[in-house]
Backbone bond lengths (Angstrom), bond angles and torsions (degrees), N, CA, C in turn:
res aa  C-N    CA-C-N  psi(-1)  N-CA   C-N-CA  omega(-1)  CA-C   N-CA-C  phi
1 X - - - 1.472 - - 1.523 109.60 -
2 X 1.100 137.08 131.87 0.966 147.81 157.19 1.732 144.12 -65.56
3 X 1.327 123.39 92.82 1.223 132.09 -126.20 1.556 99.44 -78.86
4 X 1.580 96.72 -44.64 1.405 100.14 -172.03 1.535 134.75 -72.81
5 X 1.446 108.47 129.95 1.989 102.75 171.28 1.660 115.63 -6.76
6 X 1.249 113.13 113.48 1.796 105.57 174.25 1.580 104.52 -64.06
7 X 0.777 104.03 160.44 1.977 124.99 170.64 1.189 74.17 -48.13
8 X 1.548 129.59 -96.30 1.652 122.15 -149.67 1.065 112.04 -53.33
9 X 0.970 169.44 -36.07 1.960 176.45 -136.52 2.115 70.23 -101.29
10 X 1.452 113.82 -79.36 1.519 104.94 -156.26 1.796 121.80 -36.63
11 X 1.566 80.43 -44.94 1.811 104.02 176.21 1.837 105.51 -49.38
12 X 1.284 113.33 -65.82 0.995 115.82 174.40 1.637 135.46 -30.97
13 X 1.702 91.23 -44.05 2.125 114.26 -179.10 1.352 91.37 -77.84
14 X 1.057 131.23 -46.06 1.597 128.89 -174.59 1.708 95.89 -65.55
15 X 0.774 146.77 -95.86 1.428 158.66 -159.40 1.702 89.83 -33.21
16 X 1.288 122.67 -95.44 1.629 130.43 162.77 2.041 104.24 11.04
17 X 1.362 88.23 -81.85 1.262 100.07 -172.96 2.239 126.67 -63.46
18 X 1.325 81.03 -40.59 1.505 91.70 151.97 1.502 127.92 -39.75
19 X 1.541 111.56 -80.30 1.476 131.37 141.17 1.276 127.07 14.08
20 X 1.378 86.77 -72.84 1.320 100.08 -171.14 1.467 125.74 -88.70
21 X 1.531 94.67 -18.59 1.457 94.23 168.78 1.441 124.43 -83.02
22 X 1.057 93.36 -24.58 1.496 119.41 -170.77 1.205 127.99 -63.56
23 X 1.622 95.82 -60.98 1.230 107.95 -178.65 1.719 112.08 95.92
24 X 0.952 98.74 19.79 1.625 130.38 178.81 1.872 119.51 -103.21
25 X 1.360 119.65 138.16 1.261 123.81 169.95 1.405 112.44 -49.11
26 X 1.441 118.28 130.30 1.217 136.89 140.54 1.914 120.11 -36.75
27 X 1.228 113.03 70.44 1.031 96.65 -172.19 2.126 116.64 -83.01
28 X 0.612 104.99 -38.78 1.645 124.65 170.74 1.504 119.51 -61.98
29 X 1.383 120.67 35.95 1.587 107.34 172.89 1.455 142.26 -57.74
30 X 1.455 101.61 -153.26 1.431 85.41 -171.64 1.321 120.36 114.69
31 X 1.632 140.05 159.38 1.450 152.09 -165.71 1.881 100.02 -112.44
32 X 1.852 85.26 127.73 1.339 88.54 -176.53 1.528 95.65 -73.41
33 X 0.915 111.72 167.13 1.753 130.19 164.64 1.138 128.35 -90.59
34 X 1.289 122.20 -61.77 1.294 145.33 -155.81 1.525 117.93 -87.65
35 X 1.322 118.71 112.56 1.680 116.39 -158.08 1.660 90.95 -132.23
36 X 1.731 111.72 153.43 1.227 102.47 172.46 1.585 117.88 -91.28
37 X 1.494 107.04 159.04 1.467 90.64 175.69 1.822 91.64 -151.64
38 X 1.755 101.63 164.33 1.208 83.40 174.65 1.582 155.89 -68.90
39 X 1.113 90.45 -8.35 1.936 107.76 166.48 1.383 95.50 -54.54
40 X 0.883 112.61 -67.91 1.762 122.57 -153.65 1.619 99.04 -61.95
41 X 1.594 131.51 -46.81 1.384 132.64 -175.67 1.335 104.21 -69.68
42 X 1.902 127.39 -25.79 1.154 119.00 166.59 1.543 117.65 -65.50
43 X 1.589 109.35 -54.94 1.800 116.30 -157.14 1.652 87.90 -84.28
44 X 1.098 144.33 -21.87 1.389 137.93 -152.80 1.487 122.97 -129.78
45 X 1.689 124.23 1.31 1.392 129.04 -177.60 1.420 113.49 4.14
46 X 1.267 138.73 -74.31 1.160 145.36 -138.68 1.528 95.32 -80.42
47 X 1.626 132.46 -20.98 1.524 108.57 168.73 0.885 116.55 -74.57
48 X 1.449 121.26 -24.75 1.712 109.22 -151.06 1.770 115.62 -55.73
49 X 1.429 119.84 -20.33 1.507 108.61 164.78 1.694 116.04 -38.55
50 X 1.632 101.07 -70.54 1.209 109.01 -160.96 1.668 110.85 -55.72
51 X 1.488 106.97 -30.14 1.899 122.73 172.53 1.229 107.94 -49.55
52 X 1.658 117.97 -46.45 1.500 111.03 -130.31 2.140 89.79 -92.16
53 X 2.032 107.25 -29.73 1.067 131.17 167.92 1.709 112.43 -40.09
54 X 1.415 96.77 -62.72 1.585 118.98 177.50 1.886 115.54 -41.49
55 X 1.744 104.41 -59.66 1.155 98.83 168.31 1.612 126.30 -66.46
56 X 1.012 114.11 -37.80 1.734 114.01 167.85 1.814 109.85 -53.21
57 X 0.915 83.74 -15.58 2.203 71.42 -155.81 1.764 80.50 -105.74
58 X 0.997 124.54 5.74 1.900 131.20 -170.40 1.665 89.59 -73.94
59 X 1.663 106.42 -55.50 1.730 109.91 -162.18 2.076 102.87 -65.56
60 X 1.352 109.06 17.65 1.544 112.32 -163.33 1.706 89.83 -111.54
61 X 1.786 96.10 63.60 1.707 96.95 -179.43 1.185 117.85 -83.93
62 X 1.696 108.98 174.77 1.294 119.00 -170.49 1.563 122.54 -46.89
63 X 1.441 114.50 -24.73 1.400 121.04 -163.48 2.182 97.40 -86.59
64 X 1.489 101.57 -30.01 1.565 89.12 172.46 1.523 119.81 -111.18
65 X 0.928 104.13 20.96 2.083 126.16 157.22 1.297 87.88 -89.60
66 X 1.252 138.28 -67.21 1.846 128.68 -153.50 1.346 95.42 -57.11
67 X 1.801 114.59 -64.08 1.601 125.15 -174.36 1.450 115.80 -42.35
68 X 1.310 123.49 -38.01 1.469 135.28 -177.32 0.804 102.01 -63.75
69 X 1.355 125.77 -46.18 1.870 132.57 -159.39 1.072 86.36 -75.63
70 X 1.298 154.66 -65.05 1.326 154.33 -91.40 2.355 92.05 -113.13
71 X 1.628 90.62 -54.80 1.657 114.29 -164.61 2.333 82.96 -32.07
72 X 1.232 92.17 140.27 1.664 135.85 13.60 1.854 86.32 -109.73
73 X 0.840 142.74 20.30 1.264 127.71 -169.07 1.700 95.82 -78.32
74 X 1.455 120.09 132.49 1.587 136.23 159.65 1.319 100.50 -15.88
75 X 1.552 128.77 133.36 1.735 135.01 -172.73 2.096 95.91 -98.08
76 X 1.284 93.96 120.61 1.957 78.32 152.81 1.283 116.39 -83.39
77 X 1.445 81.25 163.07 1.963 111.72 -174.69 1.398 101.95 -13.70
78 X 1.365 116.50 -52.45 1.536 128.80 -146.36 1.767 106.09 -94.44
79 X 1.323 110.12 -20.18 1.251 120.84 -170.49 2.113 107.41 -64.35
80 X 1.271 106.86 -55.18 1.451 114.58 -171.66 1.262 113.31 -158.59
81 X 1.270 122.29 98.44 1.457 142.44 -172.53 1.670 107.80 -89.49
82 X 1.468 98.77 137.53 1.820 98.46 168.30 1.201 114.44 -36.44
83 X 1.704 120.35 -64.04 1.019 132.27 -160.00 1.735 107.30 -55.51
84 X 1.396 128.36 -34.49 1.165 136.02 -169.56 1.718 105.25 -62.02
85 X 1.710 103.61 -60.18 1.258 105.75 168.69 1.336 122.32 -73.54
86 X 1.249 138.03 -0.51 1.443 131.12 153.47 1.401 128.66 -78.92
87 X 1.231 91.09 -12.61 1.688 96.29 179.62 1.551 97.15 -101.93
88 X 1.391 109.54 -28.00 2.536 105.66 172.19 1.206 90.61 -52.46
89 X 1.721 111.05 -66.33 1.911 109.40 -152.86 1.764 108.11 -69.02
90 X 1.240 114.23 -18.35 1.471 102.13 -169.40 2.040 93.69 -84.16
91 X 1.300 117.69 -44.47 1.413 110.03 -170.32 2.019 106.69 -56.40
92 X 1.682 81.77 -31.04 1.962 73.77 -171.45 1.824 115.31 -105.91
93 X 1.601 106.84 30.29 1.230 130.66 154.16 1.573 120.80 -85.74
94 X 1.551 117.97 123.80 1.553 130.83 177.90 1.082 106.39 102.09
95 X 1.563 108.86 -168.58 1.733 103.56 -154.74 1.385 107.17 -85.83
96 X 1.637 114.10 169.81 1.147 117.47 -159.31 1.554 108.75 -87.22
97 X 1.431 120.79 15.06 1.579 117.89 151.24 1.292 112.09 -67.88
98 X 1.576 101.39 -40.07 1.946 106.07 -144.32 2.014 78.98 -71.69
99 X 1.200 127.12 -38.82 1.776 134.98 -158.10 1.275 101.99 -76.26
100 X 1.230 131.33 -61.60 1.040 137.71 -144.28 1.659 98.00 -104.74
101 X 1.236 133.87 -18.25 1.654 136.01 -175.74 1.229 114.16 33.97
102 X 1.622 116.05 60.63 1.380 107.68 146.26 1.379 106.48 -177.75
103 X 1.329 128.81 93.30 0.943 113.85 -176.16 1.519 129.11 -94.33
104 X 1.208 113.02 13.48 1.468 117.22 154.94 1.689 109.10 -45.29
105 X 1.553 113.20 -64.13 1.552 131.97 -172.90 1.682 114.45 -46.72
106 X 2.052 94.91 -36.85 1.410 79.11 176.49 1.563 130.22 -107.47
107 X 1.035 106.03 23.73 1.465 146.31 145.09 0.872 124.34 -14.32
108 X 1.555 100.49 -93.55 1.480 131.06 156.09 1.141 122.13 -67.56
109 X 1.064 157.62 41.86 1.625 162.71 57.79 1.602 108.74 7.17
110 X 1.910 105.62 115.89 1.246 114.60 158.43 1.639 106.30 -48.16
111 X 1.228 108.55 174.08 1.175 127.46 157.03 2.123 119.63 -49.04
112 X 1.303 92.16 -50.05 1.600 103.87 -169.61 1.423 110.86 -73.84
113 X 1.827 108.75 -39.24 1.555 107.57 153.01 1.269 114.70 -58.32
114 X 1.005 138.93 -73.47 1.756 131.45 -166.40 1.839 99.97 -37.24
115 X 1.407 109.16 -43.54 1.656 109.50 168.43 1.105 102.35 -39.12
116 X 1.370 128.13 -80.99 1.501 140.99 -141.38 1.731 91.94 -71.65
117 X 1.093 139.09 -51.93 1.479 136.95 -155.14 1.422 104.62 -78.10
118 X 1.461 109.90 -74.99 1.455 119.88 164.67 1.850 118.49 -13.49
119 X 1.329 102.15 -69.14 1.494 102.14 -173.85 1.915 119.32 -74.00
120 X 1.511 89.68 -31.45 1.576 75.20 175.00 1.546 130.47 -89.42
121 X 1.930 98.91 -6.24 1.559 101.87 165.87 1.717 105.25 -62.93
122 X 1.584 116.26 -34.05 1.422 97.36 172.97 1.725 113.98 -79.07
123 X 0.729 129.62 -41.12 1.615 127.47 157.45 1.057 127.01 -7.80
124 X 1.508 110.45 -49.36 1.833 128.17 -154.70 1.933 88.37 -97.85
125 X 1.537 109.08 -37.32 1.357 86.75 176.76 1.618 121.18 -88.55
126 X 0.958 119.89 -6.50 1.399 133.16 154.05 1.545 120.87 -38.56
127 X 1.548 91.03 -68.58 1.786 100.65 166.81 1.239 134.19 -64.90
128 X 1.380 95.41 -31.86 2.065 103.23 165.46 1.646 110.11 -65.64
129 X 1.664 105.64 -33.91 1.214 103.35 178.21 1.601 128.81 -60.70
130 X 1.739 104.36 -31.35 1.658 108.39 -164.80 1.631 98.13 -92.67
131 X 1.519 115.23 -36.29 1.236 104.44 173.17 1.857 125.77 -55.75
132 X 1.109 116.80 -28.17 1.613 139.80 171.31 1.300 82.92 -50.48
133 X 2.069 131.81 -79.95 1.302 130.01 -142.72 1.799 90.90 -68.90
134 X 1.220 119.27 -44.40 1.556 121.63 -176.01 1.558 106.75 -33.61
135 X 1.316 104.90 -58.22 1.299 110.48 165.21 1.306 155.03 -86.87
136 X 1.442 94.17 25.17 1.845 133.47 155.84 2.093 82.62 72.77
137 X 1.034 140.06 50.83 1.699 159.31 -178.98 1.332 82.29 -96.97
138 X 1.658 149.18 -57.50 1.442 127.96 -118.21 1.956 86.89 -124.89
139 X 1.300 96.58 66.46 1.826 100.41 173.75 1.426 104.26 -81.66
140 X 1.247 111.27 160.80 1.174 141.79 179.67 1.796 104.75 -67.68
141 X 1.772 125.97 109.31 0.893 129.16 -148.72 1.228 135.39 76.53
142 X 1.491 109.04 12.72 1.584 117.78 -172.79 1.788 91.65 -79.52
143 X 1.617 95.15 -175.57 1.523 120.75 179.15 1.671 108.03 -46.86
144 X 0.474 133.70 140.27 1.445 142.86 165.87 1.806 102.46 -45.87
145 X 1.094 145.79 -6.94 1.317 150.02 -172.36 1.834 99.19 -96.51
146 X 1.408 97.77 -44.48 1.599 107.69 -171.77 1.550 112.67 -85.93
147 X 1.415 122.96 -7.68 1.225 119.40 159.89 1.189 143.49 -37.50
148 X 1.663 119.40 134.55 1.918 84.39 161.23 1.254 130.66 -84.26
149 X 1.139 114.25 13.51 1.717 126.75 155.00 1.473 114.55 -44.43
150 X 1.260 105.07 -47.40 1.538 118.21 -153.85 2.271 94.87 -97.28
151 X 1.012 105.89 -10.03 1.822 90.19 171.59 1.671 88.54 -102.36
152 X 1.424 125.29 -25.01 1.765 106.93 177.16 1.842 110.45 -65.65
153 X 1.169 94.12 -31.85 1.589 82.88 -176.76 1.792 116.31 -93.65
154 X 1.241 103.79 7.31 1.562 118.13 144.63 1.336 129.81 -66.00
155 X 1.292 88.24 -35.59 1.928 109.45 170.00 1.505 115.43 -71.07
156 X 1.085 89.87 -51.02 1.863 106.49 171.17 1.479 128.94 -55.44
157 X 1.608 102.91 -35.14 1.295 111.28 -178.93 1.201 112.36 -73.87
158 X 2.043 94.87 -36.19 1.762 97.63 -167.73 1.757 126.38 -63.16
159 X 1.429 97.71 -27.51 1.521 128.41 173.99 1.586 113.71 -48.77
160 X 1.976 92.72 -50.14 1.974 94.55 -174.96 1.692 111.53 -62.72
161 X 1.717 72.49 -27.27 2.218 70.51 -169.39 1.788 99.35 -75.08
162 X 1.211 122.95 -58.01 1.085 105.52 -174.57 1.292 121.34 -56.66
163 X 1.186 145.87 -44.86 1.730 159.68 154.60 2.139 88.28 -13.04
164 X 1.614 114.35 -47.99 1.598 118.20 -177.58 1.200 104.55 -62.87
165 X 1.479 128.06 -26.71 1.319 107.86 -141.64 1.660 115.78 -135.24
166 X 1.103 122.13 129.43 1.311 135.22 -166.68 1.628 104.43 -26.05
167 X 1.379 112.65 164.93 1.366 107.35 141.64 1.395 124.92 -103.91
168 X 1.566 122.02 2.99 0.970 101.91 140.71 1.121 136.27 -86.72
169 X 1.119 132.01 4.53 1.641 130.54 -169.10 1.766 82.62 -95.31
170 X 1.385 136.61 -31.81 1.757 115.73 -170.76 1.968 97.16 -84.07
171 X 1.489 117.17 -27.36 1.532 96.98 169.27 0.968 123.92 -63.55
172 X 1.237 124.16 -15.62 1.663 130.37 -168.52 1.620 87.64 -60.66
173 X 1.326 126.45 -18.84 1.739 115.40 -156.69 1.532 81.45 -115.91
174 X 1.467 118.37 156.48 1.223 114.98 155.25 1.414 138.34 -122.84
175 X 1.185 139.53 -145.85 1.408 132.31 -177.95 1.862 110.55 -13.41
176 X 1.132 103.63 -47.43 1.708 102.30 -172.93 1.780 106.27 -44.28
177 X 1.537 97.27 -69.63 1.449 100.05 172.24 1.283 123.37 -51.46
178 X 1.117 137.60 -35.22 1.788 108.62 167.35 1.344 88.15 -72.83
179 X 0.906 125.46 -86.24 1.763 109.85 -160.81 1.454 127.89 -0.74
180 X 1.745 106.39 -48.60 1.248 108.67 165.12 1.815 128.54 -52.20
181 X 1.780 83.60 -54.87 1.679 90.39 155.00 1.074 122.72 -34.43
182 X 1.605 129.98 -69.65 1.204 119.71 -145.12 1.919 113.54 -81.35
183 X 1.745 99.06 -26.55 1.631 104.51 161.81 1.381 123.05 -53.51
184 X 1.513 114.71 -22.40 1.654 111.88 164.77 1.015 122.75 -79.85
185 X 1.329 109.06 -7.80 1.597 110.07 -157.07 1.827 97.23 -101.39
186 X 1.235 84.17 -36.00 1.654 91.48 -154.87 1.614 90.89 -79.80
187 X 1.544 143.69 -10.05 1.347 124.45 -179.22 1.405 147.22 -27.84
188 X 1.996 92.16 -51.74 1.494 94.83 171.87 1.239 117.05 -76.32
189 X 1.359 130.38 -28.76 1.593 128.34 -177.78 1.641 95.21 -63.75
190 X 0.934 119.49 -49.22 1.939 105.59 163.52 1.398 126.76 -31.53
191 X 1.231 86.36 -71.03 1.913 105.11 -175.37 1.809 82.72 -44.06
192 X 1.288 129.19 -87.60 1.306 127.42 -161.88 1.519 128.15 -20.14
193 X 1.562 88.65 -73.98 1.664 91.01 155.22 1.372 152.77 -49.32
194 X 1.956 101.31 -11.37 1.514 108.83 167.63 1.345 120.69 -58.24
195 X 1.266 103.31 175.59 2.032 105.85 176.31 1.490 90.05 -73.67
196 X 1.191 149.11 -36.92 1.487 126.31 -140.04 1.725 84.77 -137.04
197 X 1.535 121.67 129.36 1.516 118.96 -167.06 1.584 94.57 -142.22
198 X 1.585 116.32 89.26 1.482 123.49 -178.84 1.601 98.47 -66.46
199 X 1.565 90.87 157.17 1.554 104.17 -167.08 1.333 113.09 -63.96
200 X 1.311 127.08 -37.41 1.778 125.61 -174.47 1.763 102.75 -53.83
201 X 1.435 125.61 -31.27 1.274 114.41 170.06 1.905 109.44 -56.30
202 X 1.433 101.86 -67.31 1.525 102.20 -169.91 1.336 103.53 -47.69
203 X 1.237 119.65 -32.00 2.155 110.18 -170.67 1.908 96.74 -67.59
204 X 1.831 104.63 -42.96 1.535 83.96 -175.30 1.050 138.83 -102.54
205 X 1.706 111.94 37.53 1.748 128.31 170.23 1.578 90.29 -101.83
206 X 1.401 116.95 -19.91 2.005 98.57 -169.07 1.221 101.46 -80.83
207 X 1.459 127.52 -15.03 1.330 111.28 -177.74 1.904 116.71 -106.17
208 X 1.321 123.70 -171.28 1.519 99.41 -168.57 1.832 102.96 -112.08
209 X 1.326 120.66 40.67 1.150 124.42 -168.04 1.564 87.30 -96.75
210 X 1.147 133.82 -46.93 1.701 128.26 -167.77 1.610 94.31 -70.54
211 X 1.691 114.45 -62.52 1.222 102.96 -166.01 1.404 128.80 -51.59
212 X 1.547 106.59 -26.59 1.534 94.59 167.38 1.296 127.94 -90.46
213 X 1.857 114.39 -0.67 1.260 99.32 153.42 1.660 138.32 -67.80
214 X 1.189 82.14 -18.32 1.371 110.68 -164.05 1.677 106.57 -72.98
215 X 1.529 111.94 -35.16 1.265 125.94 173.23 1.408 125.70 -86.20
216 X 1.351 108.74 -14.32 1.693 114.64 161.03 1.613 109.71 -70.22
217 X 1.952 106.65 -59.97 1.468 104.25 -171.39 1.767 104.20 -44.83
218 X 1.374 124.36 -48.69 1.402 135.40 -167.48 1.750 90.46 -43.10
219 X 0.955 111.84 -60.07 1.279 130.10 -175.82 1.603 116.38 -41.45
220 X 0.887 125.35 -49.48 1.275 129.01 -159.47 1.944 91.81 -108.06
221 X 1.146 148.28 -18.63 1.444 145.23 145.83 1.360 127.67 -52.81
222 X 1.779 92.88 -44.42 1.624 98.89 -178.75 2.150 107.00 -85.44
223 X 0.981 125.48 15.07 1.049 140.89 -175.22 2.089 95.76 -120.25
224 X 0.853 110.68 -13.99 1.914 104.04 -177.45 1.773 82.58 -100.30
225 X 1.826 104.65 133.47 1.043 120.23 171.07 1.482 97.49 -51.55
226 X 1.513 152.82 -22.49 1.514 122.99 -167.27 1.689 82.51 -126.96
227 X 1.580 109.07 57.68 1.633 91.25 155.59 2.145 111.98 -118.46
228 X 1.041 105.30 3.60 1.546 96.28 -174.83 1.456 119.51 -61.89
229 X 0.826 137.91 -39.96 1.766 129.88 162.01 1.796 114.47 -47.01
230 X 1.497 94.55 -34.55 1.899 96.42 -168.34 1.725 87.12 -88.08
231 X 1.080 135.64 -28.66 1.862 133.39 175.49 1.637 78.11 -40.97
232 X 1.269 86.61 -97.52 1.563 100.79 -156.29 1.721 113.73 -28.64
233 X 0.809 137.76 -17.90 1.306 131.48 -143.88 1.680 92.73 -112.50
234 X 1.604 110.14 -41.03 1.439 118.43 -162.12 2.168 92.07 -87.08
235 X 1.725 111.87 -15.08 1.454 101.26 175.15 1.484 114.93 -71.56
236 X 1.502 112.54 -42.89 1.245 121.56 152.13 1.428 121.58 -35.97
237 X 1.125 123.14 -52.75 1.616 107.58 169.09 1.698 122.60 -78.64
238 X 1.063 93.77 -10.24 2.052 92.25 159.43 1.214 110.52 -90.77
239 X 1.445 120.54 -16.50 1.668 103.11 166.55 1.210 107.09 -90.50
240 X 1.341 148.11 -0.45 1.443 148.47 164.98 1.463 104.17 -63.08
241 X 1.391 91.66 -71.51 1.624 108.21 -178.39 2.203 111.56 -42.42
242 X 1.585 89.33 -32.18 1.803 70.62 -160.95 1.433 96.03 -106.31
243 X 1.527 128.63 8.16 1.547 143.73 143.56 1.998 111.36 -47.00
244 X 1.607 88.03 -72.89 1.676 93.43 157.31 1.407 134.86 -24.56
245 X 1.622 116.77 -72.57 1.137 131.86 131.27 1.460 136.68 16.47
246 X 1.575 102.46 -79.38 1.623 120.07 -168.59 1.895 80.68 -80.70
247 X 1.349 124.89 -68.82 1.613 115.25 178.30 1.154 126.39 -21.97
248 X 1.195 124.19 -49.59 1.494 139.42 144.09 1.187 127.87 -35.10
249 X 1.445 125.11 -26.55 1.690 115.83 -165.27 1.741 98.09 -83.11
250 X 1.513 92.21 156.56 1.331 105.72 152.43 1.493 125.43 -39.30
251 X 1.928 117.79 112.99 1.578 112.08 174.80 1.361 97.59 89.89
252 X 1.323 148.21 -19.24 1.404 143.57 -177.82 1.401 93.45 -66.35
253 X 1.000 91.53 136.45 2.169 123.41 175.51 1.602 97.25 -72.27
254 X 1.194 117.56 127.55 1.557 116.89 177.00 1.761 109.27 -102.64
């Protein structure tokens, strides 16, 4: 049996991740294959990156590859269902034993892998997350998955891992990884700027729990040799956010 990621499973993580960063068609579909397990993290150490990648980018199904392709044009019925994304964000919610099932595999992970895996399993739910609001999914009283509770504590999570992890083990990655950073970072200044801005956003720019998340992620980008374009860009969205804010206070002139 053959332990390692096939070429196609790889083709696939490349394409996925492209995509999504991009903002580019999925051209390469299709079902990843290749999952880790513990045989394979025993007889095979050195895949489990590309394995542990494989299962994260697995919940990146056919129904939000079609929707992606499709954005921004309106999704039909059939295109991307709540239920689809409640069942991505709930499987790739909690710690990365309960997600990833095996923690022998992630074990054995350098340092710079646990970088690379760690942050973009929060990444991928990030993006499942904004595409959901893209597609008006994240109402006010929705599931607890579609909240904006649930992309702050994406923020939160992303913070513990980095707070673990070297800065050299996040240079080892380049531009992609802050990028990832800065898409977590930058969420709520999104949400704000949409046409439609449900109230749990405005309650959590008035208080200083976002802004100082917001000022750690800044923190840990503008510290990666390829974060100075995303500094600047993510200070700009704390002066949005704390513009918002002062509009908001008590006695502010509208």
């Amino acid at each position: 049996m053959r332990s390692r990621c096939s070429s196609r499973d790889d083709r696939i993580l490349t394409a996925r991740a492209y995509a999504l960063q991009r903002s580019g068609n999925l051209v390469f579909g299709g079902h990843i294959t290749s999952f880790p397990s513990s045989a394979e993290a025993e007889t095979d150490p050195s895949g489990n990156h590309i394995r542990l990648l494989a299962k994260v980018f697995s919940y990146i199904n056919q129904d939000i590859v079609h929707c992606w392709n499709s954005a921004p044009n309106p999704p039909t019925p059939t295109t991307l269902t709540k239920s689809t994304v409640v069942r991505a964000l709930s499987e790739l919610s909690g710690s990365a034993n309960k997600v990833f099932g095996d923690e022998a595999a992630l074990h054995s992970l350098s340092e710079p892998q646990k970088a690379d895996l760690l942050i973009t399993w929060q990444w991928l739910r990030n993006r499942i997350w904004k595409l959901a609001h893209t597609h008006g999914l994240t109402v006010e009283g929705a599931e607890p998955e579609l909240s904006v509770e649930h992309v702050v504590e994406i923020a939160s999570t992303s913070i513990a891992i980095c707070k673990r992890l070297s800065l050299a083990s996040m240079e080892e990655h380049g531009t992609g990884f802050v990028e990832k950073l800065y898409d977590i970072a930058s969420i709520i200044t999104d949400l704000l700027q949409s046409n439609e801005v449900n109230s749990s956003v405005f309650e959590l720019v008035q208080g200083e729990r976002w802004t100082d998340m917001l000022a750690t992620l800044t923190h840990f980008v503008s510290s990666h040799r390829a974060g100075m374009d995303f500094t600047e860009q993510l200070a700009g969205a704390a002066r949005f956010a704390n513009n918002v804010k002062l509009l908001m206070a008590p006695g502010a002139s509208m």
